[in-house]
N, C-alpha and C positions, 0 to 999 in steps of 0.2 A: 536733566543730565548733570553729573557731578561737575565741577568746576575743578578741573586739571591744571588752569592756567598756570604759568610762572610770575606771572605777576599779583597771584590772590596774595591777599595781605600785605601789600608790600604798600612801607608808608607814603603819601604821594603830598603830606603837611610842608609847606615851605619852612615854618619855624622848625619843623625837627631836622631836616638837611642845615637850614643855617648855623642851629646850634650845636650840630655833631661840627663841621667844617669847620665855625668857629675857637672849637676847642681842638680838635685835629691841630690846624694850623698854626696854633699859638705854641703847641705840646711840640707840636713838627719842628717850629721854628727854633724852642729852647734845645730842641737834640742838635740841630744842625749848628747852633754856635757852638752848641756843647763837645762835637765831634770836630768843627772847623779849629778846636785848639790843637787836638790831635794831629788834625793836616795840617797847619802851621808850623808844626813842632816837624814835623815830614818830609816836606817841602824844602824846609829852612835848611835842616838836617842833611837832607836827599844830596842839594844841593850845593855841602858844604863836605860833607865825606860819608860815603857808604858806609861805612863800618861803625861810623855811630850812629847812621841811620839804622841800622841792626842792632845797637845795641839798645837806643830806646825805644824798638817795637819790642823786645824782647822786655822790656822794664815797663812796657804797657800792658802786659799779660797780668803782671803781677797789678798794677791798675785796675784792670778787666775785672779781676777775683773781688777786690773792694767793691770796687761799684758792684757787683752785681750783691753780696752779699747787703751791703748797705742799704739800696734798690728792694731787698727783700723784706730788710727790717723797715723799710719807708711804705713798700706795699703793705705792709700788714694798718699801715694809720689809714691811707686810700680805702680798703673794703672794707674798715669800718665804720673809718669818719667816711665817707661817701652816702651811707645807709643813716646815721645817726642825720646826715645833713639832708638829707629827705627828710626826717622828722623832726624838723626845725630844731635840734638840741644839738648845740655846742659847746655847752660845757664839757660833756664824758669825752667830745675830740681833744681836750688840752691832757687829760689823762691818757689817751691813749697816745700823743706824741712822748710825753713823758715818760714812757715804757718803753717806747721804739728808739728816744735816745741811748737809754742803756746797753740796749742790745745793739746800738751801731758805734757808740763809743767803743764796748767789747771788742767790737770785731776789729775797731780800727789803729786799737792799743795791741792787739796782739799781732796784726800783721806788719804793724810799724817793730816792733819789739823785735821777729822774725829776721825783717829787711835789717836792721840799722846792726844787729850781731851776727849776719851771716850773709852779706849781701853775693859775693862773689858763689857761694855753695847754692844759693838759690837760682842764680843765673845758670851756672851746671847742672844744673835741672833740664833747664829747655836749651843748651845748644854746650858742643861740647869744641867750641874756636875760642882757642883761648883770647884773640884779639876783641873779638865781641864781647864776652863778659870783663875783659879787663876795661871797654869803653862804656858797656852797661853799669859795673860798679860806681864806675863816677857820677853817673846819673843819680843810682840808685841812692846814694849817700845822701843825697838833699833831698830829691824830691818826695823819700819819704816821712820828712816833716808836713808835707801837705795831708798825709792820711786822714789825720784826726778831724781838721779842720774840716773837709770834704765830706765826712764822715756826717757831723751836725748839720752841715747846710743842706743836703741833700735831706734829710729827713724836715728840717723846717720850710725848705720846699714843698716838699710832698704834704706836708700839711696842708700848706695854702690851695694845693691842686684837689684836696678832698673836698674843699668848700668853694670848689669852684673857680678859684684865683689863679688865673696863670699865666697874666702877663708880664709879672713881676719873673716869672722865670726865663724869658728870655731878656729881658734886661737885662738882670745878673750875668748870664749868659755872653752876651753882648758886651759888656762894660771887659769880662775877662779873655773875650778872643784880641779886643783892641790892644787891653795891655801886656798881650803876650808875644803880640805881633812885635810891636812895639821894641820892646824889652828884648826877645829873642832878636831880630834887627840889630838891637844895640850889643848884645853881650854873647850871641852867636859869633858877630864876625868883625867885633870891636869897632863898629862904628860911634859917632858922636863923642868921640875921646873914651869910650868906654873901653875897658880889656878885650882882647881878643879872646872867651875863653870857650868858645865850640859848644862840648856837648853839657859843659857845666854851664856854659851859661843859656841852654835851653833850660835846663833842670829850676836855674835861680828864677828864669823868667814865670814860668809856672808856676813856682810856689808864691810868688809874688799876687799873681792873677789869682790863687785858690783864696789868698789873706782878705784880697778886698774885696772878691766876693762874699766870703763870710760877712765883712761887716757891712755890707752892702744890704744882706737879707735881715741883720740885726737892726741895723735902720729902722727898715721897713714896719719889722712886726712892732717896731716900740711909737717909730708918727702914725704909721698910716690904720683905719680903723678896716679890721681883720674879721669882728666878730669872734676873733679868738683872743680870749683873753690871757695870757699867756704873760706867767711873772715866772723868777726861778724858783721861788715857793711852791710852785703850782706843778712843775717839772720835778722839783728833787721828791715833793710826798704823794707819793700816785697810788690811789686807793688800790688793794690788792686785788680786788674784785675786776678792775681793770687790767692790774696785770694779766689774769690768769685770763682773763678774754682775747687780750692782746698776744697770748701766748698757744694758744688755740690754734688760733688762724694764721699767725705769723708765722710759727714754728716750721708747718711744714714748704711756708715759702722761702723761708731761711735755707732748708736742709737743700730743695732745688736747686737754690742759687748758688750756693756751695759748690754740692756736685757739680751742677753746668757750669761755673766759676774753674771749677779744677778740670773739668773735661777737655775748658777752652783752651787750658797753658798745657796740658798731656799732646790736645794736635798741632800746639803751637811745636814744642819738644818733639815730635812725629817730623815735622816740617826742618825745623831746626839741626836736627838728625841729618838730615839729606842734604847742608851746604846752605852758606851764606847766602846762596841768590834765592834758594825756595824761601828764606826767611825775608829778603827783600821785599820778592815777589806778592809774599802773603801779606807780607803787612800794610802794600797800596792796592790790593784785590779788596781786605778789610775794610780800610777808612775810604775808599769808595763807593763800596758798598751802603757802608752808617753814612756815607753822605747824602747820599741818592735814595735813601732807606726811612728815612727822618719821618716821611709822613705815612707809612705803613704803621711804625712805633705810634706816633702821634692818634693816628686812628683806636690803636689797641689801647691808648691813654685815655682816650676821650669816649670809646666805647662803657670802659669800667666806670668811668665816672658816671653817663648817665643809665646804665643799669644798674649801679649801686645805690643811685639817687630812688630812680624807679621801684626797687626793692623795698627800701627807707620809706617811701611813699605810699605803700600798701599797693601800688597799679598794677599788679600783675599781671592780670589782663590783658594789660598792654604789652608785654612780654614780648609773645610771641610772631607779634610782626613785627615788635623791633628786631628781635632777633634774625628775622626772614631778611627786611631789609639790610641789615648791617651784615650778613654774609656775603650780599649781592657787593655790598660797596667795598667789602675786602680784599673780595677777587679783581673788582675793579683795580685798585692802589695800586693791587701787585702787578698787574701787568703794566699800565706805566710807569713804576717806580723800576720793574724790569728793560725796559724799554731805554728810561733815563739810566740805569748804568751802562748799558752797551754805548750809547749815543756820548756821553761824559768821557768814555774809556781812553779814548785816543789826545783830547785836552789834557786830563790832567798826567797824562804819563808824561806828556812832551813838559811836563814840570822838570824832570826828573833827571838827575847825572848819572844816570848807572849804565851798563851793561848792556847791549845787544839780548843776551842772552836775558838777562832779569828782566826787560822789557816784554822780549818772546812768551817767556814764562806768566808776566803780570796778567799780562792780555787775556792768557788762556784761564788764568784762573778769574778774572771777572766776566769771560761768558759765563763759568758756569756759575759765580754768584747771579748773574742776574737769571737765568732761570729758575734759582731754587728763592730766589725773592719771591716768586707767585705763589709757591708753595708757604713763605715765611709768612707771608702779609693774611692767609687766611688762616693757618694752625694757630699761628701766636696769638695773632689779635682776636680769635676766638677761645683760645686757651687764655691769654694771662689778659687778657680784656673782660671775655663775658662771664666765663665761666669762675673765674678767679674773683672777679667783681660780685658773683653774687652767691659764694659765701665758700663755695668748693675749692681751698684751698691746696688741698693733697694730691689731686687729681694727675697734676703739672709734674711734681716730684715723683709719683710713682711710673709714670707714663716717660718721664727725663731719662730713670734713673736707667729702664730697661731699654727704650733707647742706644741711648749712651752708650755705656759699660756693658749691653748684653749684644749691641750690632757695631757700633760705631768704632769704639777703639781696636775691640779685637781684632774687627776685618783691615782696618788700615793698619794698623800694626804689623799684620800677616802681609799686608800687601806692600808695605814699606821695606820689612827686613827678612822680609821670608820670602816670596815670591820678587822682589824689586823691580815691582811694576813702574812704569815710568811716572815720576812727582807729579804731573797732571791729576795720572789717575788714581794717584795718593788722596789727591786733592778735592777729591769729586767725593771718595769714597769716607772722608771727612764732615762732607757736603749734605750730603743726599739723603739723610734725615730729615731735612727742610720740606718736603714733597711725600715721602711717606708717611708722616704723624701725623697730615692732614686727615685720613683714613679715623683713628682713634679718636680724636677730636670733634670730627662730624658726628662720631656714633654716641658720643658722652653728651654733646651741644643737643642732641633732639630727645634724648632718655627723659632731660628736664630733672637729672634728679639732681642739677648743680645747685639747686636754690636754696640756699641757710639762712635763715635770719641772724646775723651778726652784736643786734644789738639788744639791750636791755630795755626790760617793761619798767623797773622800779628806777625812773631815773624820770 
């Protein structure tokens, strides 16, 4: 009789749970200090005056479009150095960072460029209070000096994560929520004989923490032994051959990140539209969310690494019940990670100085993040984990882009200023792509035609 079970192929090796976990957890862990700066920044804000707590969620959008653009030129070194690091070759990983910094330097000279000659027009984008963008400009003025800076460290990060190194990422992590806390403390609300200067001296405090991260990770690649051999020589002359590989595969994770980058500040400007409290509201539904969300991401991190490893490695064979298992343990995440923002919701809002009303609001929109988390934790992490890992980069972007721009904006858009459904249900209809893209996803994940080989014979 055929074997139907749900558990055929499903791996039952203790080393491969510990080494998915162990890299989950380490990846989990860098997001969550990487996000606890955000809520620090929130919090501190929250609690000091609503209106620059609005205006630097509104200067985090513009954040959001960086990192993810950044994040796309950084995945492009992960699915290849991931594969190359399966076949014991490290050298062509030092070429391929060297092409990923160009393209995250680009990104991050143009959108600092952007910010620092139009900071108040770009804030008019997403909210039309003139109190908010005249308390986001002040922000915006400094902390887009951190651009560039963020810009490199993220990608020499991501390098170390393609070779498997990533505990060094939540140090960095770490060392930068302490001295923001810190910092922010002092020059938020003029403690320790420091100025009183609010939402400027949230801005200084961050850019402070992004400096000594950077050289925190410069340290690192120059003592500690990497296997990545890595001089500026090695970065400034990157064989072309490289480039054009590196431009392949990255391209279209760039172009994703982009749109999804711009899609995220168009609902943020949806939201912003409708009144300072939905802007409130959304922006501690958000960093609740990344908070509570850390190891869903982490999983999707630690997925791509070892099927890119796997790929690298010629095991294909092995594929297929990794892949069986790692869907099981997707759907798992999601639902605790679900669970864990509902159960958080009611803590960290009693953080918070605002409004009756912006409370009412917050609440209702992290139910409905935490249901569409179930949804998140298996599309994503089978989209930008397995399938992205093993060589299908376009997939995401194409599948984003009709998403997006062909369901998502139109309909909330219509239902914001056409119909003026209540912000709730603005907010859901925002949302709710997280649960239906699992559909496409599933149907691309078993086709199996995601698999590319990434990397070079003649090396």
């Amino acid at each position: 009789m055929r074997d139907i079970s749900l558990t055929r192929n499903i791996i039952r090796s203790g080393s491969f749970y510990k080494g998915f976990f162990g890299l989950t957890f380490a990846i989990a862990l860098q997001n969550l200090l990487t996000y606890s700066v955000g809520l620090a920044d929130n919090l501190m804000l929250g609690a000091y005056d609503q209106t620059a707590l609005s205006g630097v969620a509104l200067c985090n959008q513009i954040q959001f479009l960086l990192q993810m653009l950044v994040s796309g030129a950084s995945d492009g070194v992960v699915v290849i150095g991931a594969q190359y690091w399966g076949q014991g070759k490290l050298e062509p990983i030092v070429q391929i960072i060297g092409a990923a910094l160009r393209y995250a330097l680009g990104i991050g000279l143009i959108i600092f460029g952007i910010v620092i000659c139009f900071p108040s027009q770009v804030l008019g984008l997403l909210t039309n209070d003139p109190e908010i963008i005249a308390a986001g400009t002040e922000y915006l003025r400094i902390i887009c000096f951190s651009y560039l800076i963020f810009a490199v460290s993220n990608v020499l990060a991501a390098s170390l994560r393609s070779v498997g190194i990533v505990k060094i990422g939540y140090m960095i992590s770490g060392s930068t929520l302490c001295i923001n806390i810190c910092l922010n403390y002092c020059l938020i609300y003029g403690n320790f004989g420091m100025p009183e200067l609010g939402i400027r001296g949230s801005a200084i405090a961050t850019l402070i923490a992004r400096i000594v991260e950077f050289i925190i990770i410069v340290i690192y690649f120059k003592y500690k032994k990497t296997g990545l051999a890595i001089t500026p020589k090695k970065l400034l002359k990157v064989d072309k051959r490289y480039r054009e590989d590196y431009r392949r595969f990255s391209l279209p994770v760039l172009l994703n990140q982009f749109q999804w980058g711009i899609a995220q500040s168009v609902q943020t400007a949806v939201l912003g539209h409708l009144g300072g409290t939905a802007i409130v509201a959304n922006s501690i539904a958000v960093i609740t969310f990344q908070i509570l969300s850390v190891v869903v991401y982490g999983s999707a991190g630690a997925s791509g690494l070892m099927i890119g490893k796997t790929i690298g490695e010629g095991k294909k064979e092995k594929l297929k019940e990794m892949v069986k298992t790692l869907q099981i343990v997707f759907v798992g995440l999601g639902l605790v990670a679900g669970l864990g923002i509902l159960l958080a919701s009611g803590p960290i809002l009693s953080f918070y100085n605002i409004t009756e009303e912006a409370q009412g609001l917050a609440r209702q929109f992290i139910v409905i993040m935490a249901v569409t988390t179930i949804g998140t934790a298996y599309q994503m992490s089978c989209d930008s984990g397995i399938i992205r890992a093993g060589g299908d980069t376009s997939f995401s972007a194409k599948m984003n882009f009709i998403s997006m721009w062909g369901m998502i904006v139109p309909l909330s858009c219509i239902g914001a200023f056409v119909l003026r459904l209540p912000t709730v249900v603005v907010f859901f209809l925002l949302k709710w792509d997280q649960i239906y893209k699992c559909i496409p996803v599933a149907i691309r994940l078993h086709s199996w035609r995601w698999i590319r080989i990434a990397t070079r014979e003649d090396v």
